[in-house]
N, C-alpha and C positions, 0 to 999 in steps of 0.2 A: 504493500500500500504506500512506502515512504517513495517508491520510485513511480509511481503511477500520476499520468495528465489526467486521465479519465477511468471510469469502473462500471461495469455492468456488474450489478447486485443481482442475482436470483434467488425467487422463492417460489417456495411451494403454493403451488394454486390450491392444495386441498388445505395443509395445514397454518399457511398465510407466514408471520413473521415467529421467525424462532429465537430460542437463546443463542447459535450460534451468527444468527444473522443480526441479532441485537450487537453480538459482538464488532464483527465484522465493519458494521454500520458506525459504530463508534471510533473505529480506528481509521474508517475515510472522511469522517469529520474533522478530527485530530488532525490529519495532515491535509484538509480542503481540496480532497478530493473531488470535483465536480461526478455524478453519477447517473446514469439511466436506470428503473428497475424494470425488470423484464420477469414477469409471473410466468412460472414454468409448468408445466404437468396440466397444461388446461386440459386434456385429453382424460385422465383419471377418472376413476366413479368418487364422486363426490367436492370435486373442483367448481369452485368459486371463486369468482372475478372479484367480486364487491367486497365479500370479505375481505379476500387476502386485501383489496387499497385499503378498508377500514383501520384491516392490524397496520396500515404502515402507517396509517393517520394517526392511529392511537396510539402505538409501543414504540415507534420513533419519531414522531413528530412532525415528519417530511410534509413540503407543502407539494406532494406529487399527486399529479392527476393523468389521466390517459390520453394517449398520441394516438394508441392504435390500440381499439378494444378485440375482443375473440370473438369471432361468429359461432356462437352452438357452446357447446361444453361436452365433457364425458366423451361417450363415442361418437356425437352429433357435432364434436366439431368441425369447423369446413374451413375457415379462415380466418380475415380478419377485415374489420371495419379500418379505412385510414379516416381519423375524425378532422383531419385539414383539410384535408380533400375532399372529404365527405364521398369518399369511396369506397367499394369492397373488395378484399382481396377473395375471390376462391378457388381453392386449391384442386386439383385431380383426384378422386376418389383411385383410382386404379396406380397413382404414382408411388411406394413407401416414403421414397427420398426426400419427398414433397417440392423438388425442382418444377413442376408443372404448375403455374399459378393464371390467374383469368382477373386482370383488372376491370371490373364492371360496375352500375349505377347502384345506387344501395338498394335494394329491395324494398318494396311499399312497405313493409309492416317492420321495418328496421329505420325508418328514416324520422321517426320522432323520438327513437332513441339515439341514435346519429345526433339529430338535431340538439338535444339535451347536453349529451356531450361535448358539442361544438363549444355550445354557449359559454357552459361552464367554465371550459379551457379557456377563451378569452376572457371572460371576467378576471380569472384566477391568475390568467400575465398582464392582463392590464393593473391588476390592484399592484405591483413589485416592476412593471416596466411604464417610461415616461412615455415612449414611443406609442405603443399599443394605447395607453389611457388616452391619449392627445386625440388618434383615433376614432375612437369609441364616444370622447366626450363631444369632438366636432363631428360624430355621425357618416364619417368616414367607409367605406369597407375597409376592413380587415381583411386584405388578398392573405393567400396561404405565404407567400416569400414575406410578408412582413409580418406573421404570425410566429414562422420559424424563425426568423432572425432576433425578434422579441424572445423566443423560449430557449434559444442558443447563447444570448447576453447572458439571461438569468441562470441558465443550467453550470455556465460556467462560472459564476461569480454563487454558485451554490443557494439559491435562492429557490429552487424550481429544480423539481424531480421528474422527467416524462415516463408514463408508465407506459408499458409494451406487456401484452397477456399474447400468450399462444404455449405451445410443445415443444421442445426440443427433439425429443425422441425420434417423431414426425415429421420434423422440421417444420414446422406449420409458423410461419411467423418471424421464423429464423432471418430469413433474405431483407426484411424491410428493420429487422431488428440493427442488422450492418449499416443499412441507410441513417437509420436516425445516431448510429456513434458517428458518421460522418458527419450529420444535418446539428447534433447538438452539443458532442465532447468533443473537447479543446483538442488544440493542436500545442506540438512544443512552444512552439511562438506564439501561442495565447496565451501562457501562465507566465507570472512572474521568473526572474531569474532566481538560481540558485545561492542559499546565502550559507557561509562559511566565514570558516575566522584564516587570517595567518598563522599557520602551526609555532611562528618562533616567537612573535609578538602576541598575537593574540588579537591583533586587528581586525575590526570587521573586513569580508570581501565578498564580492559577487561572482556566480561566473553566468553569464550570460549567452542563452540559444545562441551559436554563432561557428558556422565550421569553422570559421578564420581565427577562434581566439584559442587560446591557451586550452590543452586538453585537462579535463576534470571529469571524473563519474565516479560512480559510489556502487562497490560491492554489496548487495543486498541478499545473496542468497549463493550457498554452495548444494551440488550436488555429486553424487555418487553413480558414472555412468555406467553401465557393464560393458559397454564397448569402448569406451575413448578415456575410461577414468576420471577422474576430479574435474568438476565443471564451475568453474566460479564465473557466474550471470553479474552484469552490471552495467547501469542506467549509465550512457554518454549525458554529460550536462553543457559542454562546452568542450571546441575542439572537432577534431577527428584522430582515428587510431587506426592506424595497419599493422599486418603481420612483419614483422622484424622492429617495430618500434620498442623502444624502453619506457618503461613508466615509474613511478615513484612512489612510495607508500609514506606518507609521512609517520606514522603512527610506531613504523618498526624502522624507520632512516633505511631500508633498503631497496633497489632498484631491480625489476624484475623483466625479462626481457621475450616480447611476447612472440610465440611460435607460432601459433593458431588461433585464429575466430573463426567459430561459428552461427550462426541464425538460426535461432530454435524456434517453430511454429508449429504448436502441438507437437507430434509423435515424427516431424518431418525435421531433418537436418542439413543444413546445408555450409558448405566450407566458402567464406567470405574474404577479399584481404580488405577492408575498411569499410567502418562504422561511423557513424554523424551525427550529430548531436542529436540529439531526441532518443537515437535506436538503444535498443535493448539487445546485449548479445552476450557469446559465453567463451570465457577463456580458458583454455587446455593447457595446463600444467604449473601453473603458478604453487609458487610454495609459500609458507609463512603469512596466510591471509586468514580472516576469518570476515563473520557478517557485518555490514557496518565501517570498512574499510572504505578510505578514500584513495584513488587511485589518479595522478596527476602528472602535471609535466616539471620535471627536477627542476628545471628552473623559475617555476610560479607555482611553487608549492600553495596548496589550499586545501582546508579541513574542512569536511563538512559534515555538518551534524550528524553519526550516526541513526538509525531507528531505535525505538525503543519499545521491548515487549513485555505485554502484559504477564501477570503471572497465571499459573494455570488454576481453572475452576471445578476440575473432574479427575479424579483418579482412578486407576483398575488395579488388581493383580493380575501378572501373565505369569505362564509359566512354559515350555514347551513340553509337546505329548510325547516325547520319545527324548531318550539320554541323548541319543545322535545329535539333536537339533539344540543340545543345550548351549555348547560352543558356539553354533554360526547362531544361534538368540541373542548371545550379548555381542557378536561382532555386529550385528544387525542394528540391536537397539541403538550402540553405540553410532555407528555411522549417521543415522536415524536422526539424534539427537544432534551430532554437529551439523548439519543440515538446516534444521527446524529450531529456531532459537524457541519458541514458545511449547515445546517438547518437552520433557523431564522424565529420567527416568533414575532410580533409585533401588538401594536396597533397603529395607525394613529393618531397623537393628534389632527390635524383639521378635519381628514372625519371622523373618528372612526370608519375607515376600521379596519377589522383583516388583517395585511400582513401577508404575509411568504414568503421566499427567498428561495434562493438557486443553487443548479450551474448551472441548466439547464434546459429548458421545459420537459424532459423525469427525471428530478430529483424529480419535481414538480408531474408529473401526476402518478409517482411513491407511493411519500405521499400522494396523493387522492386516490390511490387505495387500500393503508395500512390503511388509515381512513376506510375506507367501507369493507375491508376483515376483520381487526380485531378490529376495535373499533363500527363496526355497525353504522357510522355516515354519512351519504351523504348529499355530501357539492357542490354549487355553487363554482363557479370560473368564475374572469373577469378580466377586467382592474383595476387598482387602480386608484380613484378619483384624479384628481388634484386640490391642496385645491388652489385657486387662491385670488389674496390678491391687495386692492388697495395702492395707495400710492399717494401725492400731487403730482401733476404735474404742477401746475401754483400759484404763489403769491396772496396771497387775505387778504382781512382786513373787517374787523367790528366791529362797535358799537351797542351797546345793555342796554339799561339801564330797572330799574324796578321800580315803582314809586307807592304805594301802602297808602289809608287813610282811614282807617276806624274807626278813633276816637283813641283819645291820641298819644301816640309815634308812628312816622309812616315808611313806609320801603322804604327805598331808595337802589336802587343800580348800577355803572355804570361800564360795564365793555368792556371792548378796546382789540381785539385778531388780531394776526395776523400771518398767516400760511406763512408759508417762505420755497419755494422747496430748501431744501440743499444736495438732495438724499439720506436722512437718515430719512425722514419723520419723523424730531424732528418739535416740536407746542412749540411755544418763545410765552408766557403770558408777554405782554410788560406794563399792566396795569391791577390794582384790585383794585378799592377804592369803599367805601362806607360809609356812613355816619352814622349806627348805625351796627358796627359789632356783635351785638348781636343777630340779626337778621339769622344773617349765622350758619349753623353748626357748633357743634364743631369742626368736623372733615378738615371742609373745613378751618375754623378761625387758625387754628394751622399751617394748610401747607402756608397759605395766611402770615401769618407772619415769617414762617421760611424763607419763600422768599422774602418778602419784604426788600430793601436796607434799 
Protein backbone atom coordinates (compact mmCIF):
# COMPACT_ATOMS: atom_id res chain seq x y z
CA UNK A 1 0.00 0.00 0.00
CA UNK A 2 3.07 2.55 0.96
CA UNK A 3 4.15 2.07 -2.85
CA UNK A 4 0.68 2.22 -4.59
CA UNK A 5 -0.82 5.64 -6.81
CA UNK A 6 -4.03 3.89 -6.84
CA UNK A 7 -6.02 0.50 -5.35
CA UNK A 8 -8.92 -1.42 -6.29
CA UNK A 9 -10.55 -2.67 -2.85
CA UNK A 10 -12.73 -5.96 -3.26
CA UNK A 11 -15.48 -7.25 -1.50
CA UNK A 12 -17.63 -9.66 -1.19
CA UNK A 13 -21.15 -9.09 -2.68
CA UNK A 14 -22.76 -11.71 -0.20
CA UNK A 15 -20.92 -10.89 2.97
CA UNK A 16 -20.34 -6.97 2.15
CA UNK A 17 -17.37 -5.36 4.33
CA UNK A 18 -15.16 -7.59 6.55
CA UNK A 19 -12.51 -7.38 9.24
CA UNK A 20 -9.95 -7.82 6.96
CA UNK A 21 -11.07 -5.25 4.44
CA UNK A 22 -11.66 -2.81 7.50
CA UNK A 23 -8.16 -3.60 7.79
CA UNK A 24 -6.92 -3.03 4.53
CA UNK A 25 -9.17 0.11 4.06
CA UNK A 26 -7.31 1.66 6.86
CA UNK A 27 -3.87 1.22 5.62
CA UNK A 28 -4.95 3.13 2.20
CA UNK A 29 -6.10 6.00 4.10
CA UNK A 30 -2.93 6.19 6.07
CA UNK A 31 -0.92 6.56 3.05
CA UNK A 32 -3.81 8.45 0.62
CA UNK A 33 -4.39 6.16 -1.38
CA UNK A 34 -7.00 7.22 -3.92
CA UNK A 35 -9.20 3.85 -4.59
CA UNK A 36 -12.18 2.25 -6.69
CA UNK A 37 -14.28 -0.57 -4.83
CA UNK A 38 -15.28 -3.09 -7.10
CA UNK A 39 -18.11 -5.64 -5.24
CA UNK A 40 -17.18 -9.03 -6.33
CA UNK A 41 -19.03 -12.51 -6.27
CA UNK A 42 -22.21 -10.72 -7.65
CA UNK A 43 -22.98 -14.15 -9.39
CA UNK A 44 -23.22 -16.17 -5.67
CA UNK A 45 -26.74 -17.34 -4.10
CA UNK A 46 -27.20 -14.66 -1.84
CA UNK A 47 -25.39 -11.47 -3.38
CA UNK A 48 -26.37 -8.14 -2.68
CA UNK A 49 -25.59 -4.91 -4.25
CA UNK A 50 -27.12 -2.57 -1.79
CA UNK A 51 -25.96 -4.16 1.19
CA UNK A 52 -22.47 -4.68 0.57
CA UNK A 53 -22.55 -0.12 -0.50
CA UNK A 54 -24.47 0.06 2.99
CA UNK A 55 -21.59 -1.92 4.86
CA UNK A 56 -19.05 0.41 3.06
CA UNK A 57 -21.34 3.55 4.03
CA UNK A 58 -21.43 2.30 7.43
CA UNK A 59 -18.17 0.31 8.66
CA UNK A 60 -15.81 2.61 6.70
CA UNK A 61 -17.34 5.73 6.04
CA UNK A 62 -16.48 6.07 2.21
CA UNK A 63 -18.48 8.73 0.45
CA UNK A 64 -18.72 5.93 -2.49
CA UNK A 65 -21.48 5.43 -4.72
CA UNK A 66 -21.86 3.55 -8.12
CA UNK A 67 -20.31 4.11 -11.80
CA UNK A 68 -21.60 0.82 -12.99
CA UNK A 69 -24.35 -1.09 -11.13
CA UNK A 70 -24.89 -5.24 -11.81
CA UNK A 71 -27.68 -6.36 -14.16
CA UNK A 72 -29.41 -9.45 -12.34
CA UNK A 73 -27.79 -11.09 -9.24
CA UNK A 74 -27.18 -14.94 -8.25
CA UNK A 75 -27.21 -16.96 -11.46
CA UNK A 76 -29.41 -14.09 -13.32
CA UNK A 77 -26.70 -12.04 -13.71
CA UNK A 78 -26.11 -10.79 -17.21
CA UNK A 79 -24.02 -7.55 -16.85
CA UNK A 80 -23.93 -4.39 -16.02
CA UNK A 81 -25.68 -0.84 -16.11
CA UNK A 82 -22.94 2.14 -17.06
CA UNK A 83 -24.84 4.96 -14.95
CA UNK A 84 -22.84 7.97 -17.02
CA UNK A 85 -23.95 6.77 -19.90
CA UNK A 86 -26.89 5.44 -18.93
CA UNK A 87 -26.05 2.39 -20.78
CA UNK A 88 -26.18 -1.59 -20.41
CA UNK A 89 -23.59 -3.69 -20.68
CA UNK A 90 -24.77 -7.51 -21.62
CA UNK A 91 -22.62 -10.10 -21.66
CA UNK A 92 -22.80 -13.71 -23.94
CA UNK A 93 -24.62 -16.39 -22.17
CA UNK A 94 -22.63 -19.14 -24.17
CA UNK A 95 -19.08 -17.10 -23.55
CA UNK A 96 -17.39 -18.54 -19.72
CA UNK A 97 -14.58 -15.97 -20.22
CA UNK A 98 -17.14 -13.21 -20.49
CA UNK A 99 -14.92 -11.45 -23.50
CA UNK A 100 -18.38 -11.37 -25.54
CA UNK A 101 -20.14 -8.17 -24.34
CA UNK A 102 -23.26 -6.12 -26.34
CA UNK A 103 -23.34 -2.21 -25.43
CA UNK A 104 -27.19 -1.57 -25.69
CA UNK A 105 -30.17 1.10 -24.46
CA UNK A 106 -31.02 0.20 -20.92
CA UNK A 107 -34.15 -1.73 -20.90
CA UNK A 108 -37.62 -0.13 -20.07
CA UNK A 109 -38.09 -1.60 -16.64
CA UNK A 110 -34.39 -0.77 -15.66
CA UNK A 111 -34.32 3.00 -16.69
CA UNK A 112 -35.85 4.52 -13.45
CA UNK A 113 -33.53 2.61 -11.79
CA UNK A 114 -30.61 3.83 -14.03
CA UNK A 115 -32.22 7.17 -13.61
CA UNK A 116 -32.17 7.15 -9.79
CA UNK A 117 -28.66 6.23 -9.81
CA UNK A 118 -27.71 8.85 -12.24
CA UNK A 119 -29.14 11.43 -10.14
CA UNK A 120 -27.68 10.43 -7.13
CA UNK A 121 -24.11 10.32 -8.50
CA UNK A 122 -24.36 13.96 -9.55
CA UNK A 123 -25.78 15.23 -6.45
CA UNK A 124 -23.06 13.29 -4.52
CA UNK A 125 -20.00 15.19 -6.99
CA UNK A 126 -21.44 18.17 -7.07
CA UNK A 127 -21.84 18.56 -3.03
CA UNK A 128 -17.40 17.93 -2.92
CA UNK A 129 -16.74 19.33 -6.73
CA UNK A 130 -16.94 23.35 -7.62
CA UNK A 131 -17.13 22.29 -11.25
CA UNK A 132 -20.06 19.88 -11.31
CA UNK A 133 -22.11 22.37 -8.52
CA UNK A 134 -21.59 25.47 -10.88
CA UNK A 135 -23.22 23.09 -13.25
CA UNK A 136 -26.13 21.88 -11.71
CA UNK A 137 -26.72 25.39 -9.90
CA UNK A 138 -26.75 27.29 -13.54
CA UNK A 139 -28.96 24.29 -14.85
CA UNK A 140 -26.36 23.28 -17.05
CA UNK A 141 -26.20 19.57 -18.57
CA UNK A 142 -24.00 17.43 -16.89
CA UNK A 143 -22.23 15.60 -20.25
CA UNK A 144 -20.62 12.25 -19.13
CA UNK A 145 -16.77 13.82 -19.81
CA UNK A 146 -17.52 16.49 -17.33
CA UNK A 147 -19.04 14.12 -14.92
CA UNK A 148 -15.82 11.89 -15.07
CA UNK A 149 -13.54 14.53 -14.89
CA UNK A 150 -15.50 15.84 -11.62
CA UNK A 151 -15.20 12.18 -10.15
CA UNK A 152 -11.41 11.69 -11.24
CA UNK A 153 -10.42 15.26 -9.23
CA UNK A 154 -12.31 13.95 -6.38
CA UNK A 155 -11.27 10.14 -6.49
CA UNK A 156 -7.81 11.36 -6.43
CA UNK A 157 -7.74 13.83 -3.94
CA UNK A 158 -9.73 10.85 -1.86
CA UNK A 159 -12.95 12.43 -1.59
CA UNK A 160 -15.01 10.17 -3.78
CA UNK A 161 -15.05 6.27 -3.94
CA UNK A 162 -16.64 5.00 -7.47
CA UNK A 163 -18.29 1.74 -6.83
CA UNK A 164 -18.17 -1.15 -9.79
CA UNK A 165 -20.59 -4.43 -8.80
CA UNK A 166 -20.06 -7.54 -11.01
CA UNK A 167 -17.81 -11.25 -10.99
CA UNK A 168 -14.78 -11.84 -11.35
CA UNK A 169 -14.84 -15.43 -11.61
CA UNK A 170 -17.11 -14.67 -14.87
CA UNK A 171 -15.58 -12.00 -15.73
CA UNK A 172 -18.60 -10.16 -15.95
CA UNK A 173 -17.79 -6.49 -15.32
CA UNK A 174 -14.16 -7.11 -15.34
CA UNK A 175 -13.37 -5.06 -18.88
CA UNK A 176 -15.12 -1.63 -17.93
CA UNK A 177 -13.71 -2.24 -14.37
CA UNK A 178 -9.85 -1.57 -16.20
CA UNK A 179 -11.61 1.40 -17.91
CA UNK A 180 -12.75 3.27 -14.87
CA UNK A 181 -8.77 2.63 -13.05
CA UNK A 182 -7.81 4.45 -16.37
CA UNK A 183 -11.08 7.16 -16.31
CA UNK A 184 -10.42 7.75 -12.26
CA UNK A 185 -7.00 6.55 -10.56
CA UNK A 186 -4.03 8.61 -10.76
CA UNK A 187 -1.27 8.42 -12.77
CA UNK A 188 2.47 8.94 -11.34
CA UNK A 189 2.23 12.50 -12.23
CA UNK A 190 -0.95 13.07 -10.52
CA UNK A 191 0.36 12.59 -6.94
CA UNK A 192 2.52 14.53 -5.18
CA UNK A 193 6.34 13.83 -5.19
CA UNK A 194 8.01 11.72 -2.89
CA UNK A 195 9.21 13.05 0.44
CA UNK A 196 12.51 11.88 2.27
CA UNK A 197 15.06 13.25 4.48
CA UNK A 198 19.12 13.58 3.68
CA UNK A 199 20.57 10.32 5.39
CA UNK A 200 23.63 12.47 6.71
CA UNK A 201 21.98 15.74 7.61
CA UNK A 202 18.65 14.94 8.12
CA UNK A 203 17.26 17.57 5.72
CA UNK A 204 14.02 17.48 4.30
CA UNK A 205 14.04 16.36 0.36
CA UNK A 206 11.98 15.48 -2.53
CA UNK A 207 12.21 13.20 -5.39
CA UNK A 208 10.07 14.10 -7.84
CA UNK A 209 8.02 11.98 -11.01
CA UNK A 210 10.96 12.71 -13.48
CA UNK A 211 13.13 10.10 -15.79
CA UNK A 212 15.74 12.81 -15.91
CA UNK A 213 16.25 13.37 -12.09
CA UNK A 214 18.21 11.53 -9.76
CA UNK A 215 17.20 7.62 -9.32
CA UNK A 216 15.37 6.89 -5.90
CA UNK A 217 12.74 3.96 -5.14
CA UNK A 218 11.83 2.01 -2.11
CA UNK A 219 12.20 -1.62 -1.60
CA UNK A 220 8.64 -2.72 -0.34
CA UNK A 221 8.57 -6.28 -0.51
CA UNK A 222 10.91 -9.59 -0.84
CA UNK A 223 10.08 -12.75 -2.30
CA UNK A 224 11.16 -16.27 -2.51
CA UNK A 225 11.18 -17.59 -6.32
CA UNK A 226 11.53 -21.29 -7.04
CA UNK A 227 12.88 -20.41 -10.36
CA UNK A 228 15.18 -17.33 -10.33
CA UNK A 229 15.46 -17.10 -6.32
CA UNK A 230 15.38 -13.91 -4.04
CA UNK A 231 13.11 -11.38 -5.72
CA UNK A 232 13.28 -7.92 -4.09
CA UNK A 233 10.08 -5.80 -5.84
CA UNK A 234 10.49 -1.92 -5.68
CA UNK A 235 8.49 1.28 -6.45
CA UNK A 236 10.81 3.71 -9.10
CA UNK A 237 10.05 7.23 -7.57
CA UNK A 238 12.42 9.32 -9.45
CA UNK A 239 15.11 8.50 -12.13
CA UNK A 240 15.43 5.58 -14.29
CA UNK A 241 17.48 2.17 -13.69
CA UNK A 242 19.04 -0.41 -16.17
CA UNK A 243 20.66 -3.78 -15.90
CA UNK A 244 24.56 -3.07 -15.05
CA UNK A 245 23.69 0.11 -13.13
CA UNK A 246 24.85 0.43 -9.31
CA UNK A 247 22.61 1.62 -6.66
CA UNK A 248 23.13 2.60 -3.14
CA UNK A 249 21.54 1.67 0.11
CA UNK A 250 21.95 4.34 2.50
CA UNK A 251 20.77 2.43 5.58
CA UNK A 252 23.69 -0.32 5.37
CA UNK A 253 26.58 2.50 3.22
CA UNK A 254 26.75 -0.39 0.61
CA UNK A 255 26.48 -0.29 -3.03
CA UNK A 256 24.80 -3.16 -4.96
CA UNK A 257 25.23 -3.77 -8.60
CA UNK A 258 22.21 -4.76 -10.51
CA UNK A 259 22.23 -7.81 -12.95
CA UNK A 260 18.68 -8.29 -13.71
CA UNK A 261 15.19 -6.77 -13.93
CA UNK A 262 12.27 -8.15 -14.39
CA UNK A 263 8.32 -7.02 -14.95
CA UNK A 264 6.15 -9.03 -12.83
CA UNK A 265 2.31 -9.19 -14.00
CA UNK A 266 0.56 -11.72 -12.27
CA UNK A 267 1.91 -15.23 -12.91
CA UNK A 268 3.79 -13.72 -16.26
CA UNK A 269 7.45 -12.72 -16.39
CA UNK A 270 9.35 -10.81 -18.36
CA UNK A 271 13.33 -9.81 -18.47
CA UNK A 272 13.49 -5.87 -18.99
CA UNK A 273 16.88 -3.79 -19.16
CA UNK A 274 15.16 -0.29 -17.79
CA UNK A 275 12.53 0.82 -15.42
CA UNK A 276 10.88 4.67 -15.05
CA UNK A 277 9.76 6.23 -12.69
CA UNK A 278 6.33 5.25 -11.79
CA UNK A 279 7.17 1.31 -12.76
CA UNK A 280 7.04 -1.26 -10.29
CA UNK A 281 9.67 -4.03 -10.90
CA UNK A 282 11.90 -6.86 -9.23
CA UNK A 283 15.40 -7.33 -8.60
CA UNK A 284 17.47 -10.64 -8.83
CA UNK A 285 20.17 -11.08 -6.51
CA UNK A 286 20.79 -8.39 -4.38
CA UNK A 287 22.09 -9.06 -0.93
CA UNK A 288 21.97 -7.24 2.44
CA UNK A 289 18.35 -5.73 1.99
CA UNK A 290 15.22 -6.11 3.77
CA UNK A 291 11.49 -4.34 3.54
CA UNK A 292 11.51 -0.76 3.73
CA UNK A 293 14.95 -0.14 2.09
CA UNK A 294 15.62 2.88 0.03
CA UNK A 295 17.59 2.24 -3.00
CA UNK A 296 19.32 5.57 -4.69
CA UNK A 297 21.96 7.11 -6.69
CA UNK A 298 25.45 7.39 -4.56
CA UNK A 299 25.80 10.57 -5.37
CA UNK A 300 22.18 12.17 -4.12
CA UNK A 301 21.61 9.98 -1.43
CA UNK A 302 17.95 10.15 -0.01
CA UNK A 303 15.98 8.21 2.63
CA UNK A 304 12.64 7.66 2.42
CA UNK A 305 10.34 6.94 4.85
CA UNK A 306 10.01 3.22 5.32
CA UNK A 307 6.32 1.43 5.77
CA UNK A 308 5.00 0.78 8.78
CA UNK A 309 3.06 -2.58 9.83
CA UNK A 310 0.48 -3.06 11.96
CA UNK A 311 0.76 -5.79 14.55
CA UNK A 312 -1.06 -9.00 14.12
CA UNK A 313 -4.83 -9.41 15.36
CA UNK A 314 -5.25 -13.43 15.00
CA UNK A 315 -3.24 -16.32 15.95
CA UNK A 316 -3.30 -20.20 15.19
CA UNK A 317 -1.27 -23.35 16.14
CA UNK A 318 0.39 -25.37 13.17
CA UNK A 319 1.99 -28.15 13.31
CA UNK A 320 2.92 -30.57 10.26
CA UNK A 321 1.14 -34.11 9.61
CA UNK A 322 4.05 -36.15 9.10
CA UNK A 323 7.82 -35.96 10.96
CA UNK A 324 9.20 -35.40 7.17
CA UNK A 325 7.60 -32.13 6.71
CA UNK A 326 8.60 -30.81 10.20
CA UNK A 327 12.11 -29.56 8.63
CA UNK A 328 10.91 -27.94 5.27
CA UNK A 329 7.64 -26.36 8.06
CA UNK A 330 10.07 -24.15 9.61
CA UNK A 331 12.28 -23.49 6.42
CA UNK A 332 8.87 -22.47 5.00
CA UNK A 333 7.51 -20.47 7.94
CA UNK A 334 10.70 -18.80 8.06
CA UNK A 335 11.01 -17.64 4.53
CA UNK A 336 7.21 -16.91 4.81
CA UNK A 337 7.94 -14.45 7.55
CA UNK A 338 10.81 -12.46 5.89
CA UNK A 339 8.66 -11.90 3.07
CA UNK A 340 5.53 -10.62 4.99
CA UNK A 341 6.51 -8.07 7.56
CA UNK A 342 2.95 -8.24 9.18
CA UNK A 343 3.46 -12.38 9.43
CA UNK A 344 4.65 -13.61 12.81
CA UNK A 345 5.50 -16.68 13.64
CA UNK A 346 6.75 -18.13 17.14
CA UNK A 347 7.21 -20.74 19.41
CA UNK A 348 5.10 -21.03 22.75
CA UNK A 349 7.49 -21.24 25.72
CA UNK A 350 4.83 -23.21 27.97
CA UNK A 351 2.87 -25.45 25.11
CA UNK A 352 5.68 -25.58 22.58
CA UNK A 353 3.19 -24.79 20.04
CA UNK A 354 4.52 -23.36 16.76
CA UNK A 355 2.25 -19.89 16.44
CA UNK A 356 1.87 -17.70 13.76
CA UNK A 357 -0.17 -14.57 13.50
CA UNK A 358 -1.28 -12.30 11.42
CA UNK A 359 -4.13 -9.91 10.26
CA UNK A 360 -6.77 -12.05 9.53
CA UNK A 361 -8.36 -15.67 9.05
CA UNK A 362 -8.15 -15.27 5.08
CA UNK A 363 -4.20 -13.99 5.88
CA UNK A 364 -3.60 -17.10 7.73
CA UNK A 365 -5.35 -19.72 5.34
CA UNK A 366 -3.50 -17.63 2.79
CA UNK A 367 0.05 -18.86 4.24
CA UNK A 368 -1.35 -22.45 4.59
CA UNK A 369 -1.88 -22.42 1.08
CA UNK A 370 1.75 -20.93 0.10
CA UNK A 371 3.07 -23.62 2.51
CA UNK A 372 1.53 -26.45 0.37
CA UNK A 373 1.71 -24.79 -3.25
CA UNK A 374 5.36 -23.92 -2.90
CA UNK A 375 7.04 -25.33 -0.05
CA UNK A 376 5.22 -28.86 -0.59
CA UNK A 377 4.42 -28.86 3.28
CA UNK A 378 0.90 -29.75 4.76
CA UNK A 379 0.28 -28.53 7.95
CA UNK A 380 -2.43 -28.83 10.67
CA UNK A 381 -4.03 -25.89 12.02
CA UNK A 382 -6.13 -25.36 15.41
CA UNK A 383 -6.44 -23.57 18.43
CA UNK A 384 -3.40 -22.46 20.43
CA UNK A 385 -3.08 -24.38 23.81
CA UNK A 386 -3.64 -22.33 26.95
CA UNK A 387 -0.79 -22.90 29.16
CA UNK A 388 -2.69 -22.49 32.48
CA UNK A 389 -0.76 -21.99 35.62
CA UNK A 390 -1.45 -22.30 39.60
CA UNK A 391 -0.98 -19.83 42.19
CA UNK A 392 -1.40 -19.84 46.32
CA UNK A 393 -4.78 -19.05 47.09
CA UNK A 394 -4.92 -19.65 50.95
CA UNK A 395 -2.05 -19.29 53.98
CA UNK A 396 -0.40 -22.51 55.06
CA UNK A 397 2.45 -23.44 57.36
CA UNK A 398 4.68 -26.46 58.16
CA UNK A 399 7.12 -28.35 59.88
CA UNK A 400 9.31 -30.89 58.68
CA UNK A 401 12.40 -32.01 60.27
CA UNK A 402 14.96 -35.02 59.29
CA UNK A 403 16.54 -37.16 61.93
CA UNK A 404 19.00 -39.65 60.45
CA UNK A 405 21.73 -42.47 62.73
CA UNK A 406 23.46 -44.64 61.28
CA UNK A 407 26.63 -44.71 63.24
CA UNK A 408 29.06 -41.61 64.07
CA UNK A 409 28.05 -38.08 63.06
CA UNK A 410 24.54 -38.03 62.43
CA UNK A 411 21.95 -35.86 60.39
CA UNK A 412 19.67 -33.64 61.63
CA UNK A 413 17.49 -31.23 60.10
CA UNK A 414 14.42 -28.81 60.82
CA UNK A 415 12.91 -26.91 58.66
CA UNK A 416 9.73 -24.35 59.21
CA UNK A 417 7.85 -22.88 55.78
CA UNK A 418 5.27 -20.98 55.29
CA UNK A 419 3.36 -19.84 52.14
CA UNK A 420 1.64 -16.47 52.43
CA UNK A 421 -1.16 -15.60 49.57
CA UNK A 422 0.26 -11.82 48.66
CA UNK A 423 -0.87 -12.25 44.99
CA UNK A 424 2.47 -12.42 43.73
CA UNK A 425 2.92 -16.12 44.79
CA UNK A 426 6.22 -15.08 46.50
CA UNK A 427 7.26 -18.41 49.21
CA UNK A 428 8.91 -16.27 52.67
CA UNK A 429 11.43 -19.26 54.13
CA UNK A 430 10.95 -17.97 57.71
CA UNK A 431 13.39 -20.76 59.09
CA UNK A 432 16.41 -23.07 58.12
CA UNK A 433 18.55 -24.41 60.88
CA UNK A 434 20.29 -27.47 61.22
CA UNK A 435 22.62 -28.87 63.38
CA UNK A 436 25.48 -30.26 61.08
CA UNK A 437 25.49 -28.12 57.96
CA UNK A 438 27.69 -30.23 56.29
CA UNK A 439 25.21 -32.55 55.64
CA UNK A 440 23.45 -30.04 53.05
CA UNK A 441 24.64 -29.38 49.66
CA UNK A 442 26.98 -27.14 48.60
CA UNK A 443 24.69 -25.54 46.73
CA UNK A 444 21.97 -25.28 49.04
CA UNK A 445 24.71 -24.30 52.26
CA UNK A 446 25.80 -21.17 50.21
CA UNK A 447 22.12 -19.75 49.44
CA UNK A 448 21.15 -20.80 53.31
CA UNK A 449 23.78 -18.48 54.46
CA UNK A 450 23.57 -15.78 52.18
CA UNK A 451 20.14 -15.52 53.62
CA UNK A 452 20.45 -16.02 56.93
CA UNK A 453 20.32 -12.68 59.38
Amino acid sequence: MRVLDGAIAVFDGVAGVQPQSETVWRQATKYNVPRIAFINKMDRVGANFEMSLESIHKKLGANAWPILLPLGKEDQLKGQFDVINKKAIIYSDDDRLGSTYEVTDVPKEYVELVDKAYNNLVEQVSNIDDDIAEAVIHEKPVTPELLKAGIRRQTIANKFVPVVGGSALKNIGVQYLIDAVVDYLPSPLDIPSAKGQNPDTGEPMEAPTDDNGNFCSLAFKLWSDPFVGKLIFFRVYSGTLSKGDTVYNPRTNKRERISRLIQIQADKRQDIETCYSGDIAAIVGIKNITTGDTLCDEDHPILLEPPSFPDPVISMAIEPKTKLDQEKMATALQRLAEEDPTFRVYTHEDTGQTIIAGMGELHLEIIRDRMFREFKVDANAGKPQIAYRETITANAHGVGKLIKQSGGRGQYGHVEMCWVDIRLSMLKWTSFTARSTKSIPASLRSRWRRSSP
